[in-house]
KEKE-3310 file (N, C-alpha, C; in steps of 0.2 Angstrom, whole numbers, plus 5000, padded with zeros to 4 digits):
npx = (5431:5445:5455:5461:5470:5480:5492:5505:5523:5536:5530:5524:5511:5504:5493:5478:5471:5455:5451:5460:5456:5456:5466:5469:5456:5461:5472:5467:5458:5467:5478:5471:5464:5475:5477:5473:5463:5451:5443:5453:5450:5462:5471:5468:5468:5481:5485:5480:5488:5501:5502:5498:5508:5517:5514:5519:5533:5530:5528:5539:5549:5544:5546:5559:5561:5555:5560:5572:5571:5567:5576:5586:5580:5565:5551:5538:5522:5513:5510:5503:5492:5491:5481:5490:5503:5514:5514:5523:5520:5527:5532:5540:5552:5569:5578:5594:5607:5612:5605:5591:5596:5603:5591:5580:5586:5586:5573:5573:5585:5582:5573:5581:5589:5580:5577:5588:5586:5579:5581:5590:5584:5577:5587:5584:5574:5562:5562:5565:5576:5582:5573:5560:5564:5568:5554:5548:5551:5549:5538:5524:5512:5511:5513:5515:5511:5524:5532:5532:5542:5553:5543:5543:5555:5559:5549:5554:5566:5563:5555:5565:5572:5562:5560:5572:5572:5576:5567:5555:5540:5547:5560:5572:5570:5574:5584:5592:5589:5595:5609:5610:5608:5618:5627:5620:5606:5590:5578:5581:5584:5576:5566:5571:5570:5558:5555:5558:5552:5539:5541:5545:5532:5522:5527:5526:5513:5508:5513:5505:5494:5497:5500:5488:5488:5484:5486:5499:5496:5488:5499:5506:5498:5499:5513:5514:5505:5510:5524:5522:5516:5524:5534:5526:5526:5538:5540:5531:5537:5549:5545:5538:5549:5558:5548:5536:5525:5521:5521:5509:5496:5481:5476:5464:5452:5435:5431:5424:5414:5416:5404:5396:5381:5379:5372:5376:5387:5386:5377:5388:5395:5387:5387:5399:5407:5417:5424:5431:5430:5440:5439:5437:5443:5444:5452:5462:5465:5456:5449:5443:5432:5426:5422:5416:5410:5401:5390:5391:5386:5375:5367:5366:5363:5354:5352:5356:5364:5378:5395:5405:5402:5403:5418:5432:5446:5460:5473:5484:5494:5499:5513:5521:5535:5533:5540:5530:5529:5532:5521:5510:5512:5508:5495:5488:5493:5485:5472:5465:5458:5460:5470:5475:5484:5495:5502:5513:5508:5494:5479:5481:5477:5474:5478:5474:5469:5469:5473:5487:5489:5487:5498:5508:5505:5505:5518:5521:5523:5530:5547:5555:5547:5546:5559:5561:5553:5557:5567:5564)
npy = (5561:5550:5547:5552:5562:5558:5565:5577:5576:5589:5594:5585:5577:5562:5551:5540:5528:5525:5511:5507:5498:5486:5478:5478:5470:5458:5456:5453:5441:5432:5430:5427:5413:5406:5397:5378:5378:5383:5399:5414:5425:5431:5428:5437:5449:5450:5451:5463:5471:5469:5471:5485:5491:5486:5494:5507:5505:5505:5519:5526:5521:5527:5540:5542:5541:5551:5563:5563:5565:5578:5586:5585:5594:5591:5593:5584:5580:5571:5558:5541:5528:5511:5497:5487:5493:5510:5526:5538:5554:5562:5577:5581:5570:5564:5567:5566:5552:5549:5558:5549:5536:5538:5543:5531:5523:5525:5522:5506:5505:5511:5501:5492:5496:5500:5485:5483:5492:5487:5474:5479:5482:5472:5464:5471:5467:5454:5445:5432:5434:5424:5412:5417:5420:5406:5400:5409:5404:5391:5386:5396:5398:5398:5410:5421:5435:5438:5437:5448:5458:5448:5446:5458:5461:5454:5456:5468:5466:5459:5467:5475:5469:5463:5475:5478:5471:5471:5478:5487:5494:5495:5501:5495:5495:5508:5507:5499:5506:5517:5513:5510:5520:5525:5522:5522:5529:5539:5534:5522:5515:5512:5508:5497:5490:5492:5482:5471:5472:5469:5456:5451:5453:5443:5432:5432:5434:5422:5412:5414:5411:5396:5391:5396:5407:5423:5436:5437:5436:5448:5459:5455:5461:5475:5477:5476:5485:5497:5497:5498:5511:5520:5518:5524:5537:5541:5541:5551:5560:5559:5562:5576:5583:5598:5606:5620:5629:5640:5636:5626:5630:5637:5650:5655:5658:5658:5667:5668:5682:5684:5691:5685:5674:5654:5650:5657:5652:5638:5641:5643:5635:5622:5630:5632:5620:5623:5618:5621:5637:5652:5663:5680:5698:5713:5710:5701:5685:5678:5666:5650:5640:5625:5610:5601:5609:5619:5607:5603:5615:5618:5609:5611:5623:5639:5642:5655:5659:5669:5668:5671:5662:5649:5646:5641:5647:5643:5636:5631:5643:5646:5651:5657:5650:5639:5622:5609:5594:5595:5605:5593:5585:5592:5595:5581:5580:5590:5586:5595:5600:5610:5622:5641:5652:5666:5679:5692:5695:5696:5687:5674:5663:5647:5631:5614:5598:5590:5599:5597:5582:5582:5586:5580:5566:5572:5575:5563:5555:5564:5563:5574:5585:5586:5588:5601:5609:5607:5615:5627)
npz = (5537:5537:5547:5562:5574:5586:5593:5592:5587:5586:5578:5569:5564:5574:5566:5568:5558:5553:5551:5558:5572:5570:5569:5581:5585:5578:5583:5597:5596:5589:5598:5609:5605:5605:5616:5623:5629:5622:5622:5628:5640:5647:5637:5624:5630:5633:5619:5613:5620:5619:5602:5604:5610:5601:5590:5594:5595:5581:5576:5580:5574:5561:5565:5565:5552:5548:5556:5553:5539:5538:5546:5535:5528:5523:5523:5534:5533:5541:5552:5548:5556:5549:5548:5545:5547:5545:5539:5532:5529:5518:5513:5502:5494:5498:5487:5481:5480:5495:5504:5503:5507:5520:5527:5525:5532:5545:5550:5549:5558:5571:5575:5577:5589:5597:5601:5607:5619:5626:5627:5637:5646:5651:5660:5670:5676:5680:5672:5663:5650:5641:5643:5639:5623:5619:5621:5613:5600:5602:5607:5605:5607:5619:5626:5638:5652:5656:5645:5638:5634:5629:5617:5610:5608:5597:5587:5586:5579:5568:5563:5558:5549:5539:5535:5529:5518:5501:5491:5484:5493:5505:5516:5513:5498:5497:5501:5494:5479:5483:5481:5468:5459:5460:5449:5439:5429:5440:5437:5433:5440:5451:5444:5442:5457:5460:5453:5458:5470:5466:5462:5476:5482:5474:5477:5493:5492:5487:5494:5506:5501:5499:5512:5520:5526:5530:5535:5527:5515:5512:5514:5505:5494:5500:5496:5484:5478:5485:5479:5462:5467:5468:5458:5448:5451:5451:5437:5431:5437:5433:5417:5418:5423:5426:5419:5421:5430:5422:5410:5409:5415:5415:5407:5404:5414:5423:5435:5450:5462:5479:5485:5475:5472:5475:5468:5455:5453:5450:5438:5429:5430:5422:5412:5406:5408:5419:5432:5446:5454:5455:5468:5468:5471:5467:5457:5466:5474:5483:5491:5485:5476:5475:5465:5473:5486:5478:5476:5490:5497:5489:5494:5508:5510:5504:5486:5487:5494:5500:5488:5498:5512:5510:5502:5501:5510:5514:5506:5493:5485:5468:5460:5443:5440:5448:5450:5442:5443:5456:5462:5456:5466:5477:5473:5477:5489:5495:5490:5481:5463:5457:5457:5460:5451:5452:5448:5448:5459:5456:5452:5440:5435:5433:5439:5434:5437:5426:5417:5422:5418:5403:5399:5403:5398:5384:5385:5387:5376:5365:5363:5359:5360:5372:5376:5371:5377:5390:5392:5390)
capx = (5437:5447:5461:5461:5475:5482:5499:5509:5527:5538:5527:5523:5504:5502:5485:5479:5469:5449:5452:5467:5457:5455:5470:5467:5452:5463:5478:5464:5458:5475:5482:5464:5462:5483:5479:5472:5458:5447:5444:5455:5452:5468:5475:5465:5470:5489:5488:5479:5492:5509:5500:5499:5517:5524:5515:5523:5538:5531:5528:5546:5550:5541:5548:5564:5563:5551:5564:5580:5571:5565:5584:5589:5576:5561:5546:5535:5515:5510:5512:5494:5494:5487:5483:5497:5510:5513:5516:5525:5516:5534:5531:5546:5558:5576:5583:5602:5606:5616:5601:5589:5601:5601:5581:5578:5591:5584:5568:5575:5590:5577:5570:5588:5591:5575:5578:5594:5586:5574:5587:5595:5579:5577:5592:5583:5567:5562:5561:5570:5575:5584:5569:5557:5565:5565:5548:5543:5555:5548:5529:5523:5504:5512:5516:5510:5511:5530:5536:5531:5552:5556:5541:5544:5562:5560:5545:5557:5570:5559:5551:5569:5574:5557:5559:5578:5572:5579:5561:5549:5539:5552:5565:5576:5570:5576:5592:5595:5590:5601:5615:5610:5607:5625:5630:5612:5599:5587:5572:5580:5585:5568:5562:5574:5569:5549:5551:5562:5547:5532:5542:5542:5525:5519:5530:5522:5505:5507:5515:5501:5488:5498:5500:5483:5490:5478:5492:5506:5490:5484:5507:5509:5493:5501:5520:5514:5502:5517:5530:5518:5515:5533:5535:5520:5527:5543:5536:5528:5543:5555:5542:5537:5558:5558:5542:5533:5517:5517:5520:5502:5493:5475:5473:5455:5446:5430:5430:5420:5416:5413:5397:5392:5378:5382:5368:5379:5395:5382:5374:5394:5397:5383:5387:5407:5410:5424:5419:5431:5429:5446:5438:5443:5442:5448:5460:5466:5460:5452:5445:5444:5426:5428:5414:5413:5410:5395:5387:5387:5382:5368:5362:5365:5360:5349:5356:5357:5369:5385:5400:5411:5400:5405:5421:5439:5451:5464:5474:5491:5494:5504:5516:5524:5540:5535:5539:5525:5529:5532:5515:5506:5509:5505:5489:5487:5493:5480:5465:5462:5460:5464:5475:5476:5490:5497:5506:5512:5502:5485:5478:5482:5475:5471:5481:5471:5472:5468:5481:5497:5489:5486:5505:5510:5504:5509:5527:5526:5524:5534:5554:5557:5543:5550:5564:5560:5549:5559:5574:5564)
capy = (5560:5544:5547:5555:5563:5556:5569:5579:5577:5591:5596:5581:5574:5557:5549:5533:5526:5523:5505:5504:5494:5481:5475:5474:5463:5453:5452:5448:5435:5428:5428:5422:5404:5400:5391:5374:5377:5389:5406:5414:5434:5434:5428:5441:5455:5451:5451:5469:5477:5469:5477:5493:5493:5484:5501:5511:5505:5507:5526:5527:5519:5532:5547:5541:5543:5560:5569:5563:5568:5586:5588:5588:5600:5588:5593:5579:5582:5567:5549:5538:5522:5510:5488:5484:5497:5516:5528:5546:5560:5568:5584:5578:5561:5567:5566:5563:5545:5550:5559:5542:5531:5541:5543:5525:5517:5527:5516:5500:5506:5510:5496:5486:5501:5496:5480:5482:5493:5481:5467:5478:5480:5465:5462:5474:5464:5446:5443:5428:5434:5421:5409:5420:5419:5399:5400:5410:5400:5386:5386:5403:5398:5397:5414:5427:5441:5439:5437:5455:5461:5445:5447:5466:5463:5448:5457:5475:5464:5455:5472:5479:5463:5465:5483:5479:5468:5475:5478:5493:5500:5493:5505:5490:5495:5515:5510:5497:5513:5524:5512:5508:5527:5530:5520:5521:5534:5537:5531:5514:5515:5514:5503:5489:5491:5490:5473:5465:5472:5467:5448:5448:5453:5437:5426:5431:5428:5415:5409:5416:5406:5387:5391:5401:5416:5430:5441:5438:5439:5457:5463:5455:5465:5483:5478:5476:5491:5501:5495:5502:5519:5521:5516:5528:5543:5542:5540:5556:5564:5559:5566:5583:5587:5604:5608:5626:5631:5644:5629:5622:5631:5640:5658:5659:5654:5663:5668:5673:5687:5681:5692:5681:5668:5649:5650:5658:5645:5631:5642:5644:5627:5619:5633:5631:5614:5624:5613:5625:5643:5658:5667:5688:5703:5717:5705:5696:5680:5678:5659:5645:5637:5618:5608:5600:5615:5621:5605:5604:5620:5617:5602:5610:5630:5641:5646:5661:5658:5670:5664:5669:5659:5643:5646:5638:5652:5641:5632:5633:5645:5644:5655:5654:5647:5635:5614:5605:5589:5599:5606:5589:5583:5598:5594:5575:5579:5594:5584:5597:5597:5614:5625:5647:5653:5672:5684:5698:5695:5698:5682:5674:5656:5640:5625:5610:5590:5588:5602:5592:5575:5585:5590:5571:5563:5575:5573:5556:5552:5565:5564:5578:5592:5587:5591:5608:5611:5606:5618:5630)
capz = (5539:5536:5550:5568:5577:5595:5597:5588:5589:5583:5572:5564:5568:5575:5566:5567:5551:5555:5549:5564:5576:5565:5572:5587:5583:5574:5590:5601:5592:5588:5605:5613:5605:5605:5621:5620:5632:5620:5620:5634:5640:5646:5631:5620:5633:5631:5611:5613:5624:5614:5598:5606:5612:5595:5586:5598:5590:5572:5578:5583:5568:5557:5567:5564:5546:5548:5559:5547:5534:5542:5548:5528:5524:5518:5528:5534:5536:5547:5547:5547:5556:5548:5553:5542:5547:5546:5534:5533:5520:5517:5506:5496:5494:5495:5479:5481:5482:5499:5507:5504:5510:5525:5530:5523:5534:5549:5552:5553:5564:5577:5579:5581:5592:5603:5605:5613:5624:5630:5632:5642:5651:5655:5666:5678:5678:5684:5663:5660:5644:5637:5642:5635:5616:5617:5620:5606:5596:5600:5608:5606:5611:5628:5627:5643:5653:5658:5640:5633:5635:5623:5612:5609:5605:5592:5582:5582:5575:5564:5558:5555:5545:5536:5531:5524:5511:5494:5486:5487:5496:5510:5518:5511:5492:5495:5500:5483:5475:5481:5479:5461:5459:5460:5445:5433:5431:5446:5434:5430:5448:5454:5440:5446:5462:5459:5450:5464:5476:5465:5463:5482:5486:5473:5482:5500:5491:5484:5503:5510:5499:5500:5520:5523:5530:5527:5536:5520:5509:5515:5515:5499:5489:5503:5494:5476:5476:5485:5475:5459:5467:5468:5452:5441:5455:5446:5430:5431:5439:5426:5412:5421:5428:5422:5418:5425:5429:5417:5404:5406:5416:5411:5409:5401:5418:5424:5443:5454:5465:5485:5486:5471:5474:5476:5461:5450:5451:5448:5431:5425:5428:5416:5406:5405:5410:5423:5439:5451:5453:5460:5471:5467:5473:5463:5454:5474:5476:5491:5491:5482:5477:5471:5462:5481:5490:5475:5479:5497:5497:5487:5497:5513:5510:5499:5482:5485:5500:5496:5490:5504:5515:5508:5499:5503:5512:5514:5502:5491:5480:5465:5455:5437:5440:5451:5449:5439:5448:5464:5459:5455:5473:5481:5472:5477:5495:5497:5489:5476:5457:5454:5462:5458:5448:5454:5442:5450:5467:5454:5450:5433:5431:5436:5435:5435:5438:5419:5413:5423:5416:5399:5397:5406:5389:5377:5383:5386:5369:5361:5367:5354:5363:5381:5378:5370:5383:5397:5391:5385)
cpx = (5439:5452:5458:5467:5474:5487:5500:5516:5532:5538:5523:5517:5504:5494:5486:5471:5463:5448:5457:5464:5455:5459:5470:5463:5457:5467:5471:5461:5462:5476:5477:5463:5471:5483:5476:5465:5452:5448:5446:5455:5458:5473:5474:5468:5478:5492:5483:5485:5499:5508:5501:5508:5521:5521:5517:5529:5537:5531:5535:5553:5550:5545:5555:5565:5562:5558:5570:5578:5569:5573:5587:5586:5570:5557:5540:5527:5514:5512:5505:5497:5487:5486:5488:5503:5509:5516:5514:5525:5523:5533:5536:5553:5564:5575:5590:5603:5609:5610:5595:5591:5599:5596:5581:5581:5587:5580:5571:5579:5588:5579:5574:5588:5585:5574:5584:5592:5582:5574:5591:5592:5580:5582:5590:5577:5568:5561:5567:5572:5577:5576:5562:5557:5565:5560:5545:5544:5551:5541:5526:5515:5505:5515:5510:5514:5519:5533:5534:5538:5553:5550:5542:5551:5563:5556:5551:5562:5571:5555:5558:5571:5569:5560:5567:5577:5572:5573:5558:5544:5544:5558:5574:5577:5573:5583:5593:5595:5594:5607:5615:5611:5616:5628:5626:5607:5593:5583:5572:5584:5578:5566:5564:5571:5562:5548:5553:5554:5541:5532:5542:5537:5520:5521:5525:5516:5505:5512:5511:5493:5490:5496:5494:5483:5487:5482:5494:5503:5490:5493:5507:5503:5497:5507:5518:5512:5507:5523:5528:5518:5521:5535:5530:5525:5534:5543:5535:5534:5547:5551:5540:5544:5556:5553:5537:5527:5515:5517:5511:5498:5487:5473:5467:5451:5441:5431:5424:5420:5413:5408:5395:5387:5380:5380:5372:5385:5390:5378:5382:5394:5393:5385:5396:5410:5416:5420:5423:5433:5436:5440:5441:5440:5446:5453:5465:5462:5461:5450:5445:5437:5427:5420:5412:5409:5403:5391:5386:5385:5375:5362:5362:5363:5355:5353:5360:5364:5377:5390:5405:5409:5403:5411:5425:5442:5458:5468:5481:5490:5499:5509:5522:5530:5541:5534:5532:5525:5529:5522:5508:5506:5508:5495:5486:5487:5486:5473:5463:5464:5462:5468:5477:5483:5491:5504:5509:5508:5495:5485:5478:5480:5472:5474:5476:5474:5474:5474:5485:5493:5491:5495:5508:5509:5506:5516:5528:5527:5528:5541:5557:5553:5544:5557:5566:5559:5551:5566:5571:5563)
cpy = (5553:5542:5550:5558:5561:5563:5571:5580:5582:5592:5593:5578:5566:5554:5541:5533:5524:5515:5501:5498:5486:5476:5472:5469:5458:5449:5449:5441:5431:5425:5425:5417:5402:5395:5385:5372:5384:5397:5409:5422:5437:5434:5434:5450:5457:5452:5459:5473:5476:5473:5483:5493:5491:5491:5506:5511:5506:5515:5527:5528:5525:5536:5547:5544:5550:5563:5568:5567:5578:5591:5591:5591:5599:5588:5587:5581:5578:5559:5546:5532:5516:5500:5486:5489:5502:5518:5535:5549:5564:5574:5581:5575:5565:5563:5566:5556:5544:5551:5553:5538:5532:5540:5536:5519:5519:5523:5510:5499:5510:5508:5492:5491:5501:5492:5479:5485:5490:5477:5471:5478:5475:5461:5466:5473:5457:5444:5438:5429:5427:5412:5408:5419:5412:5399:5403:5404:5393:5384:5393:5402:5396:5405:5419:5431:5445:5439:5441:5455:5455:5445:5455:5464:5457:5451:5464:5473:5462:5461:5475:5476:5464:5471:5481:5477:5472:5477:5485:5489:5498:5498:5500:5493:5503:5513:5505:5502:5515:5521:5510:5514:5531:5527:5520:5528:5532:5534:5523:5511:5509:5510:5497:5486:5489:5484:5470:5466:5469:5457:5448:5450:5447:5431:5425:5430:5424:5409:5409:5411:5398:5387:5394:5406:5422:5436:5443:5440:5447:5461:5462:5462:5475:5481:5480:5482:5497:5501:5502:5510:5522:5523:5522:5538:5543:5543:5547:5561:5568:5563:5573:5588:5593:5609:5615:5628:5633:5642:5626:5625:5636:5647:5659:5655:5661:5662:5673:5679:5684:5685:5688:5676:5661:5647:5649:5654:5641:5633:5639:5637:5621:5625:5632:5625:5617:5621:5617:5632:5647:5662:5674:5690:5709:5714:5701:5691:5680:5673:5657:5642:5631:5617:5604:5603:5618:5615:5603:5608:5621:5611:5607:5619:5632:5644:5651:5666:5663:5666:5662:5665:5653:5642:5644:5646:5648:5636:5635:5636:5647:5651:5651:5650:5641:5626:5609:5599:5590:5598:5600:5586:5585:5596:5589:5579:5586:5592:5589:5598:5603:5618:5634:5648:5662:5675:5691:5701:5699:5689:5680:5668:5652:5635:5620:5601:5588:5593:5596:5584:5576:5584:5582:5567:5563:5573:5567:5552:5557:5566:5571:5585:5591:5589:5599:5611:5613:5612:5624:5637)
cpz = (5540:5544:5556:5571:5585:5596:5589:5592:5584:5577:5568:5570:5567:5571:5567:5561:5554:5556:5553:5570:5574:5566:5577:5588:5584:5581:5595:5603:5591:5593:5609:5614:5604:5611:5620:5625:5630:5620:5628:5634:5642:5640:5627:5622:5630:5623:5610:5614:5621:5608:5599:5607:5605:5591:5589:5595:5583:5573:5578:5577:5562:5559:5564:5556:5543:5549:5554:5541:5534:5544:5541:5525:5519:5523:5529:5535:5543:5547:5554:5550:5554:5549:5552:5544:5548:5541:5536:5527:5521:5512:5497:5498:5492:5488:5478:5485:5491:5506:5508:5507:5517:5530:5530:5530:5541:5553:5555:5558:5571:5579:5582:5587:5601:5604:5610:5620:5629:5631:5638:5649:5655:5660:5672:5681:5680:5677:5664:5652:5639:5635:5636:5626:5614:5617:5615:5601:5596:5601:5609:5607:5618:5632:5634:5646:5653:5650:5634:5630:5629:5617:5608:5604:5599:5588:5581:5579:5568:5559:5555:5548:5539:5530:5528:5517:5505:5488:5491:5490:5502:5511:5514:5502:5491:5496:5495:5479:5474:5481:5471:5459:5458:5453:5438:5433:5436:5441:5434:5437:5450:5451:5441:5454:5465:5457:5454:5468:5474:5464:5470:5487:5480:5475:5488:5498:5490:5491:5506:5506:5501:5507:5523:5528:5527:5527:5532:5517:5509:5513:5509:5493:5493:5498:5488:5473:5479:5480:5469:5458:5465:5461:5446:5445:5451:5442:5430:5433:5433:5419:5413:5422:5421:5420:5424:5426:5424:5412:5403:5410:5412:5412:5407:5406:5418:5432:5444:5460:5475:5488:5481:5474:5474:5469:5455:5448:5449:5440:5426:5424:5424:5410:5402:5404:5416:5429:5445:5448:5457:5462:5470:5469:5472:5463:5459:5472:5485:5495:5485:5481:5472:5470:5468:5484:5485:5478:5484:5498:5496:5493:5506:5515:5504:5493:5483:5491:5497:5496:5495:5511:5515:5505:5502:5506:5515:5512:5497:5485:5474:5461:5449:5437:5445:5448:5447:5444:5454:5464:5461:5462:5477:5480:5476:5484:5497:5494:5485:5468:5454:5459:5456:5456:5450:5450:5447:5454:5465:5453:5442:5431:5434:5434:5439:5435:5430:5415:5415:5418:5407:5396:5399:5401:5384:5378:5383:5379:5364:5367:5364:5359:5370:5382:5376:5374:5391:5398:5390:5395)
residu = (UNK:UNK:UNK:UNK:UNK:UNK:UNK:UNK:UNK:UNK:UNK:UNK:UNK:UNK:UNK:UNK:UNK:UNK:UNK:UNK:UNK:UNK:UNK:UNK:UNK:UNK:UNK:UNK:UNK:UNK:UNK:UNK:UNK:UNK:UNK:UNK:UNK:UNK:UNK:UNK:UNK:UNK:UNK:UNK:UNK:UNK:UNK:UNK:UNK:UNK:UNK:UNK:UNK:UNK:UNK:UNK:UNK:UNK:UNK:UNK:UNK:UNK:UNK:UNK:UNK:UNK:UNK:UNK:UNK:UNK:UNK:UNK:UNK:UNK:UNK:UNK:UNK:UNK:UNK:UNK:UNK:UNK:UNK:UNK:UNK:UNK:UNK:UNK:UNK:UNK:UNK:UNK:UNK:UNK:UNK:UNK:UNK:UNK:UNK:UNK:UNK:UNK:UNK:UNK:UNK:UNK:UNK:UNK:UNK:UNK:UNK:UNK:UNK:UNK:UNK:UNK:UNK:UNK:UNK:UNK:UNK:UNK:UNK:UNK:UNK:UNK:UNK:UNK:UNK:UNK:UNK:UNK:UNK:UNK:UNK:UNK:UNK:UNK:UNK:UNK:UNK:UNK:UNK:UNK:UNK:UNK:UNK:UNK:UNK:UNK:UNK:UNK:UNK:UNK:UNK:UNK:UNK:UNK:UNK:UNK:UNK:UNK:UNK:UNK:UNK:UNK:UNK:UNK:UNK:UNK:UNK:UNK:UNK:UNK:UNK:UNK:UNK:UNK:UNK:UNK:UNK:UNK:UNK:UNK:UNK:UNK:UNK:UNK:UNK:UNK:UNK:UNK:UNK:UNK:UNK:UNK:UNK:UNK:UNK:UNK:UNK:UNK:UNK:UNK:UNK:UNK:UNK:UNK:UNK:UNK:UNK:UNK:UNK:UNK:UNK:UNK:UNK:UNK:UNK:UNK:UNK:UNK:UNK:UNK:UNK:UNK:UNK:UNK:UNK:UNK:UNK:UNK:UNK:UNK:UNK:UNK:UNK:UNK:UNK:UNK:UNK:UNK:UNK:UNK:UNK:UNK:UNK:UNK:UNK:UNK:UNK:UNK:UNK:UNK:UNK:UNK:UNK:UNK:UNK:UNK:UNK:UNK:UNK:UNK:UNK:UNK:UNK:UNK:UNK:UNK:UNK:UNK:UNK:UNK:UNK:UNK:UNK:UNK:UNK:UNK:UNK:UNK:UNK:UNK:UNK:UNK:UNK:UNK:UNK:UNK:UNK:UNK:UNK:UNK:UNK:UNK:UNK:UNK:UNK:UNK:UNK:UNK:UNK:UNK:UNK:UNK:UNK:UNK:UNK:UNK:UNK:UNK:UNK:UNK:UNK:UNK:UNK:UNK:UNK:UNK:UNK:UNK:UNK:UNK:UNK:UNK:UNK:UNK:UNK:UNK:UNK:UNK:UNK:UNK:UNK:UNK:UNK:UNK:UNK:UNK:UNK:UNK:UNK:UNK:UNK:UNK:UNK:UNK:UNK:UNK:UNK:UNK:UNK:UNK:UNK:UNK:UNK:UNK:UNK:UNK:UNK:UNK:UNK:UNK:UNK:UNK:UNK:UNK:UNK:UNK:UNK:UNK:UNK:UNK:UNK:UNK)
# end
């Protein structure tokens, strides 16, 4: 398990990333030696507890984008926090340049949204606010207890301003999109979009290597490999649009039966090379047994351990007229490499990681069979 869950809001699970307190380290240590007399535990305490409160606002942040996008009928799994930020598993990225726009803008208008609220705070506290904000401004190794309310409200600012910038993976690079999007194809949308993002994440390295900022470092390598993603995920989109199950997926699999042995998937599988097994039961599937699931099994029972003992019983299952690219992220978000195909609520196949990549290929080199394909 990479992640953990803290809450669930409106359906949508809070995690935080195993790698999250890594952060906290780091505020610790950041805010511990800014004073000029060594290492201070109140220092270290105060750069713990502003982190927790400014991911408070990245959570808020997130939800912001989840619930918009959930509003317009794009369901969200969870959103992971991770040292660098948070990030929301949306089932599926609107698609009209309108609906983008929308979700996208959401996040940053938070965070403005929580700072005013904690300027207005601060008129009903002993915060001098306006004192507070020179201070950062100008000696921020003098910062303490009393200047939470101006640091809160200067980094939500600073993360809204962040996230606008006109580059991926940035809330700033969906809305360029979606105003390019209205004049251009989403593709070459997206593909402008990715290189402004991947030019400003070797700027911030290459700021973060002259200035020895490790933090720019670690944001420019999360922009450029987000940028990327962004960018191969359309890619794929745009060669799959149209594309159906019953177009690639594999009707000549071998399944098994869940009184089967654990044994007998592991004979098929030297004998077939098929690495996952449908589970049936008079023509129903029933379970699911991956090439995972036969080797833990083996390491951790007796061959002859039945299948329904160790088999999947929970997991998506597909039919013929459904979305290939839909499909392929169903695969990725659920972590498996095949997924059953249902005919006529019998079982009828198997579509695998290797089919969608298989068919990804062939179209991306012929424009003449994609579009047969896709029409057909």
């Amino acid at each position: 398990m990479t992640s953990f869950k803290l809450f669930t809001v409106q359906g949508i699970d809070i995690k935080v990333h195993i790698t999250f307190p890594l952060i906290l380290v780091w505020a610790a240590l950041q805010f511990g030696f800014l004073g000029q007399d060594g290492f201070s535990l109140s220092g270290a305490a105060f750069g713990v507890v502003v982190t927790l409160l400014l991911f408070g606002c990245v959570v808020i942040h997130e939800l912001s984008h989840s619930l918009t996008s959930t509003w317009m009928g794009y369901p969200v799994e969870d959103i992971v926090l991770f040292p660098l930020g948070g990030v929301a598993q949306i089932e599926k990225m609107p698609e009209g340049p309108g609906e983008e726009l929308l979700m996208a803008i959401a996040g940053p208008l938070s965070n403005v949204v929580i700072a005013f609220l904690l300027g207005l705070l601060s008129l009903f506290t002993p915060t001098n606010l306006f004192a507070g904000l020179r201070k950062i401004a100008s000696d921020p190794t003098a910062l303490g207890w009393a200047d939470i309310l101006p640091y809160l409200i200067v980094t939500n600012l600073a993360l809204a301003a962040f996230n606008l910038i006109p580059a991926f993976p940035m809330d700033g690079g969906r809305v360029l999109r979606s105003f390019l999007a209205t004049i251009m194809p989403q593709a070459r949308a997206t593909d402008i979009a990715v290189r402004i993002g991947q030019g400003f994440a070797w700027l911030l390295g290459l700021g973060g290597l002259v200035t020895g900022n490790l933090i720019w470092i670690l944001i420019a390598v999360f922009v450029y490999a987000g940028a990327a993603q962004e960018g191969r995920m359309t890619r794929i989109q745009e060669i799959l649009e149209g594309m159906k199950v019953r177009q690639a997926f594999s009707r000549e699999v071998q399944s098994i039966s869940p009184h089967d042995p654990v044994s007998h998937a592991a004979d098929l599988t030297l004998e077939s090379f098929q690495a996952d097994f449908p589970v049936c039961d008079e023509g129903q599937i029933v379970g699911l047994l991956t090439h995972t699931d036969i080797i833990r099994a083996l390491q951790k029972h007796e061959p002859n351990t039945p299948v329904r003992d160790v088999m999947k019983t929970e997991f998506p299952v597909l039919r013929l007229e459904d979305g290939l690219f839909e499909v392929h992220q169903q695969m990725q978000q659920s972590g498996l490499d095949a997924l059953p195909v249902i005919e006529d609520e019998q079982f009828a196949g198997l579509l695998t990681s290797r089919d969608v990549s298989e068919a990804y290929q062939l179209l991306s080199i012929s424009q003449e069979l994609r579009k047969q394909l896709q029409g057909a």
